[in-house]
Steps between C-alpha positions, in 0.01 A plus 500: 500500500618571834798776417759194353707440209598168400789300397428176376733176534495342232636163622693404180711789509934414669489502857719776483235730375234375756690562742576875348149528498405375898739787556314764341174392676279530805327199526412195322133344342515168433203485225278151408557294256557137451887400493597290824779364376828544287655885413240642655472377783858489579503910449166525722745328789797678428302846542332369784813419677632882414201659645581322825876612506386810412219551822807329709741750375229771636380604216108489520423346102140384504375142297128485400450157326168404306364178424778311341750765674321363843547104379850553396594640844321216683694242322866683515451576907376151560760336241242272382366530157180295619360712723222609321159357539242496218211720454231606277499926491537551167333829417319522769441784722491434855486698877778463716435393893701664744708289719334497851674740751764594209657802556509689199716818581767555314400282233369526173132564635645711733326806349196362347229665649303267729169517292698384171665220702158389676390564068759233366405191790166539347503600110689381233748773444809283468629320159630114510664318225679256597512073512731512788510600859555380847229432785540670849618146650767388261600907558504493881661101513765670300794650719677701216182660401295568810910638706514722214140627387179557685157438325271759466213396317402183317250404194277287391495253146206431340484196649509622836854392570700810711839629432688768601465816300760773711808483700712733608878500617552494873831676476544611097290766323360217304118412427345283288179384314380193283261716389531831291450804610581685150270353311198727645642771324683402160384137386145542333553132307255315737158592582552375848744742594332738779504844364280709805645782683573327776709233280712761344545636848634173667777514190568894587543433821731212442709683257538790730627265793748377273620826383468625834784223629736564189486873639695366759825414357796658490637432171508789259637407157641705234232622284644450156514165545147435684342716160722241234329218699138603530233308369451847270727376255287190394193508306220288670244320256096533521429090552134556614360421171634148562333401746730368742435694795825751467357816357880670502818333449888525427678283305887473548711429294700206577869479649761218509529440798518150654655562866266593797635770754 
């Protein structure tokens, strides 16, 4: 929506042809979800680890993770598989409180108008779904987490317990949410799902930022090869009738593929 094509990862494929693929891209999205463990999560770690080689090599290769995306990076950076805390924020939209002080340029809010940002610490214009988070302290007590993010904003459960709902890299292109700033737009399945203008423009705004940072980099691939690896070429199914919350989906085919990258 935001002047993109994708690729998608499909984290069964060799890790021969994921890494092909990183090479014909300009950035990575790591999407929600529910795997923490196993294939998955070893190819979540493995990609991670090439997006940092690649921002140390000096190429600038954004990383926008979303609500599992954002777990899964807290546990791999801290090493510890426990770090989550439990909360309750399933389907539930929320408003996001600004960290005091927090200096938001050159972040992912960094070109939200100031009325729409004043908008979300008040109104319910972001999605939550998710069992799982981490509160400010445990965030801050933690030194792998709070050397290499900073927090920008932080939630509320319904049960009044806080965690923190953005962060952003202090020296990668790399933001992240545990909640989900697509959903505004394209996921119709709950009722709870904030719809307004002002909704759809917090997920505009966030998929222009993105775009905006895989602008930057320098790698320009060969474009027969980016067009045989679109997400064109697969058919995505209609699931809204089923009521699980995922109007539009794709469904891969398996591949045999048992080795992580």
């Amino acid at each position: 929506m935001a002047g993109a094509r994708v690729i998608p990862l499909i984290y069964t494929e060799p890790p021969e042809v994921l890494n092909q693929k990183l090479n014909l891209v300009n950035g990575i999205i790591f999407t929600g979800g529910w795997a923490k463990d196993g294939l998955y999560f070893d190819v979540i770690k493995g990609i991670f680890q090439k997006v940092l080689e690649k921002n140390d090599a000096g190429e600038h290769f954004p990383l926008l993770a979303i609500c599992l995306g954002y777990e899964l990076l807290t546990m791999i950076i801290t090493n510890d598989n426990n770090i989550l805390e439990e909360f309750s924020a399933v389907s539930q939209a929320s408003t996001v409180q600004f960290v005091e002080n927090v200096n938001i340029d050159g972040t992912v809010f960094g070109r939200f108008p100031p009325v729409l940002l004043k908008k979300m610490s008040i109104d319910c214009l972001v999605m939550q779904n998710h069992h799982f988070g981490i509160s400010p302290e445990r965030f801050q007590a933690n030194k792998d987490l709070s050397s290499f993010f900073r927090v920008l904003t932080t939630s509320t459960d319904e049960n009044n317990k806080v965690y923190v709902s953005t962060i952003q890299a202090t020296r990668y292109p790399i933001a992240a949410f545990q909640w989900h700033p697509e959903k505004n737009v394209f996921e119709w399945g709950s009722s709870r799902i904030p719809h307004s203008e002002d909704a759809i423009q917090v997920t505009t705004h966030v998929a222009n930022y993105f775009i905006s940072e895989a602008r930057k980099s320098s790698n320009k691939p060969v474009a027969r090869e980016v067009l045989d690896s679109l997400i064109y070429n697969y058919n995505p199914t209609y699931g809204g009738k089923a009521g699980k919350g995922y109007d539009e989906v794709y469904l891969f085919t398996p591949h045999s593929s048992s080795s992580s990258m």
